[in-house]
C-alpha positions in Angstrom: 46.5 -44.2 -65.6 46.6 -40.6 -65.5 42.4 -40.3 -66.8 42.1 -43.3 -63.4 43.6 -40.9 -61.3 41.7 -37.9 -62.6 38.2 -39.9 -62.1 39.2 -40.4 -58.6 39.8 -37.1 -57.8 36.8 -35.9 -59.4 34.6 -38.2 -57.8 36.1 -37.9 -54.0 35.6 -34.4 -54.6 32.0 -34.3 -55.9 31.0 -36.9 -52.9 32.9 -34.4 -50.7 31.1 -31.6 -52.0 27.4 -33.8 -51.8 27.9 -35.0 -48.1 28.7 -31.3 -47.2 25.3 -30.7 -49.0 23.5 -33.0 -47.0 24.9 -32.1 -43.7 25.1 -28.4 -43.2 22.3 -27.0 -46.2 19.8 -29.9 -46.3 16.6 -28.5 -45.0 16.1 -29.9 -41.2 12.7 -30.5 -40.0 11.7 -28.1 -36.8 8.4 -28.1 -34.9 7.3 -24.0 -34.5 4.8 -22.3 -32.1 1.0 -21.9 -32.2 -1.0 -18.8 -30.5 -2.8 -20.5 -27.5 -5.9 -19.1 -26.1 -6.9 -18.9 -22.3 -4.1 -20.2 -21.0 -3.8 -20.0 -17.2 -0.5 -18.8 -15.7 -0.2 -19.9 -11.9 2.8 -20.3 -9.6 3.7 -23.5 -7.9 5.1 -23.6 -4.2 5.5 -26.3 -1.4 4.6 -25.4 1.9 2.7 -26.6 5.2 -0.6 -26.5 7.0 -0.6 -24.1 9.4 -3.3 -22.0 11.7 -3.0 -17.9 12.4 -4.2 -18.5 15.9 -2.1 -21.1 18.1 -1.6 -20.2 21.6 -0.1 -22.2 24.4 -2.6 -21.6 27.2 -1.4 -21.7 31.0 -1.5 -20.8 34.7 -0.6 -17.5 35.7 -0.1 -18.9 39.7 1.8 -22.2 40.3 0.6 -25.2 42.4 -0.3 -28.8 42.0 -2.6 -29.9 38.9 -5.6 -31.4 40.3 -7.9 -31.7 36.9 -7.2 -31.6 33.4 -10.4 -31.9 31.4 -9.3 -32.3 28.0 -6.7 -33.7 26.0 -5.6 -33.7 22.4 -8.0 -33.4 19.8 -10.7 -32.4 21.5 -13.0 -29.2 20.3 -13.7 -27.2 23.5 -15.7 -23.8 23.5 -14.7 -20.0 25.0 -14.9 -20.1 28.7 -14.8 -24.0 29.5 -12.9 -25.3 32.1 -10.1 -27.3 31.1 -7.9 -27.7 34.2 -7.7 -27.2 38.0 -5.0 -26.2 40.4 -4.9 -27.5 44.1 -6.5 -24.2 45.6 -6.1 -24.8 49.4 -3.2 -22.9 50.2 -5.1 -20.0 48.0 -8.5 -20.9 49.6 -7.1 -19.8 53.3 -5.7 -16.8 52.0 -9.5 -16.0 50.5 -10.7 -16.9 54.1 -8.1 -14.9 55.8 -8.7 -12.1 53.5 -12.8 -12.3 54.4 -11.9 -11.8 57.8 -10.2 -8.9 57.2 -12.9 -7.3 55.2 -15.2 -7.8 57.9 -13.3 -6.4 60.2 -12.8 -3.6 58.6 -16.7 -3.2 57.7 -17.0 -3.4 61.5 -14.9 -0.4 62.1 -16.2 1.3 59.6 -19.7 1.1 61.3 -17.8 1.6 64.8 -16.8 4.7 63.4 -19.7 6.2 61.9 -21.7 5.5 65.0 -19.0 7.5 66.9 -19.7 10.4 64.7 -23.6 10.5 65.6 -22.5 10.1 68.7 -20.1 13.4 69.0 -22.7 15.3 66.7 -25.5 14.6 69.5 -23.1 15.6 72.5 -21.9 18.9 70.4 -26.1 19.8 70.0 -26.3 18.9 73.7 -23.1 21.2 74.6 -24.7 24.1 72.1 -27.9 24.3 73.6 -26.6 24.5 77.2 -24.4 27.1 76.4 -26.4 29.4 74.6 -28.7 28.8 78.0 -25.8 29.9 79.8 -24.9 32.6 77.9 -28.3 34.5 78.1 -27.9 33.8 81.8 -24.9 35.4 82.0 -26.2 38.3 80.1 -28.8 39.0 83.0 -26.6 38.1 85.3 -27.6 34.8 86.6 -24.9 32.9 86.7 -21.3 33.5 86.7 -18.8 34.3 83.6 -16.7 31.7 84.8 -20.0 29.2 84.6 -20.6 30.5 80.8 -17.2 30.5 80.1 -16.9 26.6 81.4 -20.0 26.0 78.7 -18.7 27.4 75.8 -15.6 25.3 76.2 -17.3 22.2 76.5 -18.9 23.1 73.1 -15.3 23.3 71.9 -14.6 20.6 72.9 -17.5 18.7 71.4 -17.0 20.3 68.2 -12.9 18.7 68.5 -14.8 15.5 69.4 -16.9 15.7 66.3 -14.0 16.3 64.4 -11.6 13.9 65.5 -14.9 10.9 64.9 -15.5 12.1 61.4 -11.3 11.6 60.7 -11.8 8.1 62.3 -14.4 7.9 59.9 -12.1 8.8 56.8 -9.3 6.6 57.9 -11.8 3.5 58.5 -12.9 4.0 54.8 -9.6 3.5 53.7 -8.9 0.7 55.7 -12.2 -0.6 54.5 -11.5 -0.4 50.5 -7.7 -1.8 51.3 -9.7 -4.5 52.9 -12.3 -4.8 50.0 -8.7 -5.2 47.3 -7.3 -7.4 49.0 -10.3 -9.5 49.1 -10.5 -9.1 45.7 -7.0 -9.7 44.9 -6.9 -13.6 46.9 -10.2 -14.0 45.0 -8.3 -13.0 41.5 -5.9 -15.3 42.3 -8.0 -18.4 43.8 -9.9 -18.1 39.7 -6.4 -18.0 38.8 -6.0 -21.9 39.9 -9.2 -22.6 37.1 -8.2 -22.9 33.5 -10.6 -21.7 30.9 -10.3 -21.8 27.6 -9.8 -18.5 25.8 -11.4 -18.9 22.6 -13.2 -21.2 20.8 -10.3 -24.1 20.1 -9.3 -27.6 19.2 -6.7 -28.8 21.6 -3.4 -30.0 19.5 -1.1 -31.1 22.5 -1.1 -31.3 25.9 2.2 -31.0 27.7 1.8 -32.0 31.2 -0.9 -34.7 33.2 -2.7 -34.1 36.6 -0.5 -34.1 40.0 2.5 -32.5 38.1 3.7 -29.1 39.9 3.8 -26.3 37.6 4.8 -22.8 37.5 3.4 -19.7 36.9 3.5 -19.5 32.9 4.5 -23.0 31.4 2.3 -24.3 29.1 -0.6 -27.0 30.0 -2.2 -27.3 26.6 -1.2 -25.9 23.0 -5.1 -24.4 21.4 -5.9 -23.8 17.7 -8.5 -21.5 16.6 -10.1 -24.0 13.7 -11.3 -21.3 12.0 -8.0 -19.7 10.8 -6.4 -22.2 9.2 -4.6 -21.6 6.3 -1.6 -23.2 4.4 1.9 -21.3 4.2 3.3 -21.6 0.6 7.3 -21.2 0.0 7.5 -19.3 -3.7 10.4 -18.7 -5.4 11.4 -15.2 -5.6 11.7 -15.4 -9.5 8.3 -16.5 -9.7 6.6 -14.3 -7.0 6.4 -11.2 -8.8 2.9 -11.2 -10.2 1.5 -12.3 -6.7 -1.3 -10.3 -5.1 -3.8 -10.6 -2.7 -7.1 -12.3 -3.6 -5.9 -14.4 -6.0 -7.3 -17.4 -6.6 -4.8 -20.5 -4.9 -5.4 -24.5 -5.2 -4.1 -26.6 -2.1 -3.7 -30.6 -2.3 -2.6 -32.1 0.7 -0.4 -35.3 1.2 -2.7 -37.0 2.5 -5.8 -36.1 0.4 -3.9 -36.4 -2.9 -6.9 -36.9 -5.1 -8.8 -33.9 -3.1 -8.2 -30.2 -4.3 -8.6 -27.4 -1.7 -9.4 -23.5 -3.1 -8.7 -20.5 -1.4 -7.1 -17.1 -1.8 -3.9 -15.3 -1.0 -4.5 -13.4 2.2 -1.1 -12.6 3.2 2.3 -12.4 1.6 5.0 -12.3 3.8 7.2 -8.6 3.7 10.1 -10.1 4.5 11.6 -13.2 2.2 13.9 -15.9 3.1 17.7 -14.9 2.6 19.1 -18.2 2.2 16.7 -20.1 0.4 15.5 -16.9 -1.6 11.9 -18.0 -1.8 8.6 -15.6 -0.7 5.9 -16.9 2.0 2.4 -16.2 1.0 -0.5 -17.3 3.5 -3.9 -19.3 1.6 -6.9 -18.8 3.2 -9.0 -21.8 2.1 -13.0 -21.1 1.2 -13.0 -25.3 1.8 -11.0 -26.6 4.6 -10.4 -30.5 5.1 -12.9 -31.8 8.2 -9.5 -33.0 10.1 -6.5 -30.6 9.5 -2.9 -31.6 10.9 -0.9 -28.9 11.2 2.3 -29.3 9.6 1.4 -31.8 7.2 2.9 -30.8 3.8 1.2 -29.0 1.1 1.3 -28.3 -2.9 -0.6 -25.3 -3.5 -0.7 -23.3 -7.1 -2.0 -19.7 -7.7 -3.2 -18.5 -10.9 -1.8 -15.0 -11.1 -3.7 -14.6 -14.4 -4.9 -16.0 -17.7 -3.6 -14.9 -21.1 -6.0 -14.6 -23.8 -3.7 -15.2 -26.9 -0.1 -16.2 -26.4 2.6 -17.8 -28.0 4.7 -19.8 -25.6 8.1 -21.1 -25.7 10.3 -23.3 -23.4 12.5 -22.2 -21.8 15.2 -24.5 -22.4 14.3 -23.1 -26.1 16.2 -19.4 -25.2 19.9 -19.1 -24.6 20.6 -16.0 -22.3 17.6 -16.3 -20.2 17.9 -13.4 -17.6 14.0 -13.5 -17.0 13.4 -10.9 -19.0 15.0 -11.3 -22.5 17.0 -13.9 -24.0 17.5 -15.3 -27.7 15.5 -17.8 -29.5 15.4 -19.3 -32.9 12.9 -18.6 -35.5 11.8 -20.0 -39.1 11.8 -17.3 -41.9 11.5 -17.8 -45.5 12.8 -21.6 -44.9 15.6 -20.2 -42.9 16.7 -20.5 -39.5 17.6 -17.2 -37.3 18.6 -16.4 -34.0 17.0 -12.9 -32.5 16.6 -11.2 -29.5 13.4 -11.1 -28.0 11.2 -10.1 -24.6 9.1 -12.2 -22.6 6.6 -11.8 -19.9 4.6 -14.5 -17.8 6.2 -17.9 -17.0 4.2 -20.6 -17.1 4.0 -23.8 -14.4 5.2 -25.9 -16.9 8.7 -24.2 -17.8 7.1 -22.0 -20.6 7.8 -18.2 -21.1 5.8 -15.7 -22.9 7.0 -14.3 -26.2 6.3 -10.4 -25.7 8.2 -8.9 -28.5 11.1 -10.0 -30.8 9.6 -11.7 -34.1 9.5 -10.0 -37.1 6.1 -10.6 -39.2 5.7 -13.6 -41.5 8.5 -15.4 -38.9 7.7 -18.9 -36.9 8.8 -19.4 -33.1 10.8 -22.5 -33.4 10.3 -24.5 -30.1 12.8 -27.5 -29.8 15.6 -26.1 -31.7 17.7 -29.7 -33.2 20.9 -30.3 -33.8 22.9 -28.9 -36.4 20.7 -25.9 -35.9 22.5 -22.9 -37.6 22.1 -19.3 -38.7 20.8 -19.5 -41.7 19.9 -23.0 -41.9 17.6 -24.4 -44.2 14.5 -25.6 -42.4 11.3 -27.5 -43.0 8.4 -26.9 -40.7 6.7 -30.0 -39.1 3.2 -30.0 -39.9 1.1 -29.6 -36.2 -1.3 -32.4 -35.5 -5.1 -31.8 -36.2 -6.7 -31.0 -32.7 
C-alpha cells in the first residue's frame, strides 16, 4: 500500500515537473526580421481639393443687374465681360458731367482771349504814352495830358493782370471739370464686370434684374492653374516633411487614377485640436475637371532607406516615438532590450536604429508565453 502510495507521488510529481517543462522551457517558434533594401518611407494624410487663387468677383457701385454672361462652369479669359449693371442713372451723370467740361473749356478760351485782348490795349496805352511823354518834354502838350497817359498804361497793365488771373482760375476750373468727367466715367465702367484673371467660374450667387450693392458677390472665379490638394498630416508623422518632395494624390472619384506632385507649402501654423500639420501639393498632372472640395488621399515619400531592418510597432512596448523595447532571439534565447528607432513606415513599421547586440535576431510578432529568457526556435523565412 505504502510502495502504491509512493508510485503515485512519484509519478504526479514527475508529470508535474514534465508539463512545467513543456510549458515555460520548451523552445517556442518566433518569426525574426530580415534587412530590407530600398524601401520607401512616405507619410499618409487625407485632405481636399483646393485652388490658391479663388476670388469672389463684384461690383464696386450698386444698381440693377441687366446681364450676366456666364454661369458656373464656364472658362472665361482676363478682361471679358461677364455682367452689366443698369447704367442710366450713371449715364446722365456722364452727360451732365460733359457739359460741365465744356463749359469750362469755353471759359478757359473766354479767358485766354481776354488776355490778348488786355496785352493789345496795354501796347496801345504804351505807345501813346511814350508819344505823350516826349511831347511833354518839348512842351507840346500839357503835364496833366502826359500824366492822363501814363495812367491809362497803368491801368492797362492792371487789366492785363487781372485777365491772366482769370486765366489761372479758369484752368482750375477746367481740370476740376476734366476729374469729374473722369470720375462719372470711372464709375459708368464701374456698372461692366470683367473678369480679373484668367478663371473658371465655380458659382454664381445672384441672376439678372436682382439689385445689388456695392461689394456682394456676383460670381465666385478659380484660377485653374493653381490648383493643388490640401493634405491633413499628423503631427507625429510630419517631421521629415520638406518642400519638394515627391507627393501621390488619388481622388474619390478617380480611385484607380494616381495624381503626382510636390509639397509646395507646409502650413506654419498646425491645428490645436486635431494636432495634425497642413501641407499644400502642387500637382505636375492635374485631373481635366477638378471639384473643389472633393476629398483626397495623398502620400509623400519623405525618403527611401537603402538597408533597414523594420519592426512593427505593435512589436515595441514603450513606444515614445523614439525608443521603446523589443524582443530579440540570442543564442536560442529570448531577450527584451532597449533600442532606438528612426523613420516610420506607412504601414505601422519603425526603423531599428540602434539596440541589438551582434549575432542577435529582431523578433517581430512576439507570441504568447514570450519570456526573458525563453527558449526559442526561429521560423525559417519563405524563399522569395
Amino acid at each position: 500500500m505504502n510502495r502504491r502510495i509512493i508510485l503515485g507521488v512519484t509519478l504526479a510529481v514527475v508529470l508535474a515537473v514534465f508539463g512545467w517543462f513543456v510549458l515555460t522551457e520548451r523552445p517556442i517558434r518566433v518569426s525574426t526580421a530580415a534587412i530590407e533594401n530600398n524601401v520607401p518611407v512616405r507619410v499618409y494624410g487625407l485632405g481636399t481639393v483646393e485652388a490658391r487663387i479663388v476670388s469672389d468677383v463684384g461690383f464696386e457701385v450698386g444698381a440693377a443687374l441687366t446681364e450676366l454672361s456666364v454661369d458656373s462652369g464656364d472658362a472665361i479669359e482676363a478682361g471679358q465681360v461677364i455682367a452689366r449693371l443698369h447704367p442710366s442713372e450713371q449715364q446722365a451723370k456722364v452727360a451732365r458731367a460733359e457739359a460741365g467740361f465744356a463749359a469750362a473749356e469755353a471759359t478757359l478760351g473766354k479767358a485766354e482771349a481776354n488776355v490778348i485782348r488786355a496785352r493789345a490795349i496795354l501796347a496801345q496805352r504804351q505807345s501813346t504814352n511814350a508819344r505823350q511823354q516826349e511831347l511833354a518834354g518839348r512842351n507840346a502838350v500839357s503835364t496833366q495830358t502826359a500824366e492822363e497817359a501814363q495812367r491809362d498804361v497803368d491801368v492797362a497793365a492792371a487789366d492785363l493782370a487781372v485777365a491772366e488771373s482769370d486765366v489761372e482760375v479758369a484752368k482750375s476750373m477746367h481740370k476740376d471739370a476734366e476729374a469729374a468727367l473722369q470720375y462719372e466715367r470711372v464709375l459708368l465702367d464701374h456698372h461692366v464686370l470683367r473678369a480679373p484673371f484668367d478663371a473658371v467660374v465655380v458659382e454664381r450667387h445672384v441672376e439678372a434684374g436682382t439689385v445689388v450693392i456695392a461689394g456682394e458677390p456676383i460670381f465666385t472665379l478659380m484660377d485653374p492653374n493653381t490648383v493643388w490638394a490640401l493634405a491633413y498630416i499628423d503631427e507625429e508623422r510630419a517631421g521629415p516633411l520638406r518642400l519638394g518632395q515627391v507627393a501621390e494624390v488619388r481622388l474619390r472619384s478617380l480611385p484607380h487614377q494616381v495624381f503626382t506632385g510636390k509639397i509646395a507649402r507646409i502650413g506654419i501654423e498646425s491645428d490645436r485640436v486635431n494636432e495634425e500639420r497642413r501641407v499644400w501639393i502642387a500637382c505636375n498632372r492635374c485631373p481635366e475637371q477638378v471639384f473643389l472640395g472633393e476629398q483626397a488621399e495623398i502620400w509623400i515619400t519623405v525618403t527611401e532607406l537603402e538597408d533597414a531592418l523594420l519592426v512593427p510597432e505593435i512589436a515595441v512596448t514603450g513606444f515614445d516615438g523614439h525608443e521603446g523595447r523589443i524582443w530579440v532571439a540570442q543564442e536560442g534565447r529570448a531577450h527584451q532590450v532597449s533600442a532606438v528607432f528612426g523613420h516610420r513606415t506607412e504601414d505601422a513599421r519603425v526603423e531599428l536604429v540602434s539596440g541589438i547586440a551582434d549575432g542577435a535576431q529582431l523578433i517581430v510578432a512576439p507570441v504568447k508565453g514570450l519570456s526573458e529568457g525563453r527558449m526559442v526556435r526561429v521560423a525559417e523565412r519563405d524563399a522569395p
